[in-house]
C-alpha positions as CSV (number, residue, x, y, z in Angstrom):
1,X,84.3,115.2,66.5
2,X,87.2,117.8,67.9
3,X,85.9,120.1,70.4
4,X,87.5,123.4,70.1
5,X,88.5,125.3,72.9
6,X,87.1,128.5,74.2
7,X,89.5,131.6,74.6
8,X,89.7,131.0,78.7
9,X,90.2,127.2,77.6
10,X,92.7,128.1,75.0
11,X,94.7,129.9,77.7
12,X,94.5,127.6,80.3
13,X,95.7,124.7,78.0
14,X,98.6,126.7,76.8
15,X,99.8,127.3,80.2
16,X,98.9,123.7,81.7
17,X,100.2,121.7,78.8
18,X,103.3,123.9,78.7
19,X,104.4,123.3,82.1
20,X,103.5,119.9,82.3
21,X,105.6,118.9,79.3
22,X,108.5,121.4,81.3
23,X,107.9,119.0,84.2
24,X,107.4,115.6,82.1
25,X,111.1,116.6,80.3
26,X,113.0,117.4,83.3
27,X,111.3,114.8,85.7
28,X,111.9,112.1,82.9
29,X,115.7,112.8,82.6
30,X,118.1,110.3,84.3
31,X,120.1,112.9,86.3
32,X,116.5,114.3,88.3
33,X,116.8,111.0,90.3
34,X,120.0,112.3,91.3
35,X,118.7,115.4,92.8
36,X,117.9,116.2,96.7
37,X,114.6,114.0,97.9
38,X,112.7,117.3,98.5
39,X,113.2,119.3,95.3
40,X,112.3,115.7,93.3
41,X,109.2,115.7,95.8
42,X,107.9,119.1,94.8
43,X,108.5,118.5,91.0
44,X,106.5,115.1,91.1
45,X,103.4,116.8,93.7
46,X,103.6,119.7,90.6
47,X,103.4,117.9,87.9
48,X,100.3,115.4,89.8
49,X,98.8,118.6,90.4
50,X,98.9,120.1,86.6
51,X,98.3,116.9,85.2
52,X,94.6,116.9,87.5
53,X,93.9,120.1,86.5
54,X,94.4,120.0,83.3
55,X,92.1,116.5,83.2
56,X,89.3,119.4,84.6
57,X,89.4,120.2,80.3
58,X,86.1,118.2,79.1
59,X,87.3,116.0,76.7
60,X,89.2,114.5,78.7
61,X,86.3,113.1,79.8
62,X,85.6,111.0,76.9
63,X,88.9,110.0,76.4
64,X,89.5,108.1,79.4
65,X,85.7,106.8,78.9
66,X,87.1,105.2,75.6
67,X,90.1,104.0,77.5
68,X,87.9,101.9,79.5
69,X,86.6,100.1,76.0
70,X,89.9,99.7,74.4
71,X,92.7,99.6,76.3
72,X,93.9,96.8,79.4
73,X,91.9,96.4,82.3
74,X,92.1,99.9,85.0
75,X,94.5,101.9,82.6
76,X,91.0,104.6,83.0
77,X,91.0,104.3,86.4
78,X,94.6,104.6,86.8
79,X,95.0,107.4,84.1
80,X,91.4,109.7,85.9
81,X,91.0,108.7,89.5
82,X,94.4,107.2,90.8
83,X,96.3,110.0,89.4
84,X,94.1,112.7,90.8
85,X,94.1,110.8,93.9
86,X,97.5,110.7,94.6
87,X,97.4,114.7,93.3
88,X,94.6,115.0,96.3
89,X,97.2,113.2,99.0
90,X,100.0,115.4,98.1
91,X,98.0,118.7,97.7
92,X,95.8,118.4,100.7
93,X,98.6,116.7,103.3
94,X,101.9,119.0,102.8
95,X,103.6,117.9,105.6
96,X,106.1,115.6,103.8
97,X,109.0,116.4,102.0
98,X,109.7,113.3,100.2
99,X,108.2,110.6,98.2
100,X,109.0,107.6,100.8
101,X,107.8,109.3,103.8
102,X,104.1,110.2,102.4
103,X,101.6,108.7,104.5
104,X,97.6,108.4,105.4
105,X,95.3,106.8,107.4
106,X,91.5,107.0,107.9
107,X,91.4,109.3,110.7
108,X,94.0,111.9,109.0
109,X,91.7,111.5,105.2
110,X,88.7,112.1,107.2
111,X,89.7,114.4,109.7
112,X,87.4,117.3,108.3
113,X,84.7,115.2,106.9
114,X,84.4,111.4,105.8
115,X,83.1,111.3,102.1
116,X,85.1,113.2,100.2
117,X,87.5,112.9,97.5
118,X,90.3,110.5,98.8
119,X,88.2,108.4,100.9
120,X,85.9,107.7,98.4
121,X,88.4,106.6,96.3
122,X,90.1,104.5,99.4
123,X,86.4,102.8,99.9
124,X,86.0,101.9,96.2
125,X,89.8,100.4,95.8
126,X,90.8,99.0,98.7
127,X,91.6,95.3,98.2
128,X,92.0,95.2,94.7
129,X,94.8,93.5,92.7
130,X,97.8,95.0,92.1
131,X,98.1,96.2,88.3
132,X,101.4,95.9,86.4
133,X,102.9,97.2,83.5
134,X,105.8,98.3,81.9
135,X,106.8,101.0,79.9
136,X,109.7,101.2,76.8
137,X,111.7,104.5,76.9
138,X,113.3,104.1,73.4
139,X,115.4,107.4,73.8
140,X,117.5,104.8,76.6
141,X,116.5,101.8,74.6
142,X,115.0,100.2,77.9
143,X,111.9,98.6,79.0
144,X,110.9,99.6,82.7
145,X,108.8,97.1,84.7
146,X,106.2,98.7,87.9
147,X,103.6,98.1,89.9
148,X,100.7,100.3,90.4
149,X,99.6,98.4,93.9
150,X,96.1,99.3,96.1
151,X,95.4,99.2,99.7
152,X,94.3,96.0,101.4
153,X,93.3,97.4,104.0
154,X,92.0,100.9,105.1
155,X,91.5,101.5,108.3
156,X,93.6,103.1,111.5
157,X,96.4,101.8,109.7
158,X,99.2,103.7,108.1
159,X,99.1,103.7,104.4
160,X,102.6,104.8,102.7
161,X,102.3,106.2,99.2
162,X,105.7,104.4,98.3
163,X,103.6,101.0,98.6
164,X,101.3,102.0,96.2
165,X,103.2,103.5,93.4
166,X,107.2,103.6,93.5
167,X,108.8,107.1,93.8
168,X,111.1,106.7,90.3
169,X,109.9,104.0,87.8
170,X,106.2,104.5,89.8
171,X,106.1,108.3,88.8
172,X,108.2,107.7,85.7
173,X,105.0,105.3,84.6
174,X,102.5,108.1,85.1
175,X,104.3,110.9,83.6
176,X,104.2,108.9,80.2
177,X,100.7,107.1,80.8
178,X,99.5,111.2,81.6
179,X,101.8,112.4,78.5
180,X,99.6,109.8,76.0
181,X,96.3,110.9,77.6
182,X,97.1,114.5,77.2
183,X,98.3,114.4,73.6
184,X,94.7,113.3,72.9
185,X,93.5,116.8,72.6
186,X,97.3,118.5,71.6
187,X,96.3,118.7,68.1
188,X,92.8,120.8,68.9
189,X,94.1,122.6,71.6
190,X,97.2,124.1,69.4
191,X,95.1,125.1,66.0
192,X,93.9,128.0,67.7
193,X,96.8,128.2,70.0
């Protein structure tokens, strides 16, 4: 069954899907990796930050639900909770300007209040095995191989994003694991568009 968006929803998937597929395009281009760290930095935390929103849109719901049932092993949780996660690291710690230098600890996650967003999703991840994939671009006829890694530890420590996901073929591997979970719902969302 194809849920069809409201008028408010209509809007907000117009403007979300059109500047994440601005993003997706320009961040996906060989030549971005060739730009200053800082401007690549605030096009990746904007695109994290769309992408998150956008998976606020309740279908979305059920689609990474069927992921779980038909697709490898944490592609859901890496599509839904890592992705927001790393959204929540960059939106609610801006004092980095690039990729490599993004880091967290216990104390700085729970500085307000322990048992919120990012720590939970520290406390339910921590330790587990790293996840790889890789990806075929066949616009550059190539196959990219990543790792999507999890703390082992989390504690007083410092925890660099870098480790987890890689700035370039790391982000490069969401933007097109994000892309096929949004175009679940393109078709709905532009009949009435």
């Amino acid at each position: 069954m194809q849920v069809r968006p409201n008028r408010s929803e209509e809007l907000f998937l117009r403007l979300g899907y059109n500047r994440f597929y601005d993003l997706y395009d320009e961040i996906m281009a060989d030549d971005f990796w060739e730009q200053e760290d800082w401007y690549r930095f605030s096009k990746v935390s904007n695109i994290f930050a769309v992408y998150s929103e956008l998976l606020t849109y309740e279908p979305f719901k059920y689609v990474l639900e069927a992921l779980k049932r038909q697709r490898p092993p944490m592609e859901s949780e890496i599509g839904g909770p890592m992705f927001k996660f790393v959204r929540n690291i960059l939106a609610h710690f801006p004092f980095f300007e690039k990729w490599d230098d993004v880091w967290f600890s216990k104390d700085l996650v729970n500085w307000l209040k322990e048992g919120l967003t990012i720590d939970l999703f520290l406390k339910k991840y921590t330790g587990h095995q790293e996840v790889e994939y890789r990806f075929w671009e066949a616009d550059k006829q190539r196959m990219t191989y990543t790792s999507i890694r999890f703390p082992q530890e989390y504690g007083e420590n410092k925890i660099y994003l870098k480790d987890l996901i890689a700035e370039k073929d790391g982000t490069r591997f969401s933007l097109i694991m994000m892309w096929q979970i949004l175009n679940t719902q393109v078709e709905s969302a532009g009949e009435k568009v």
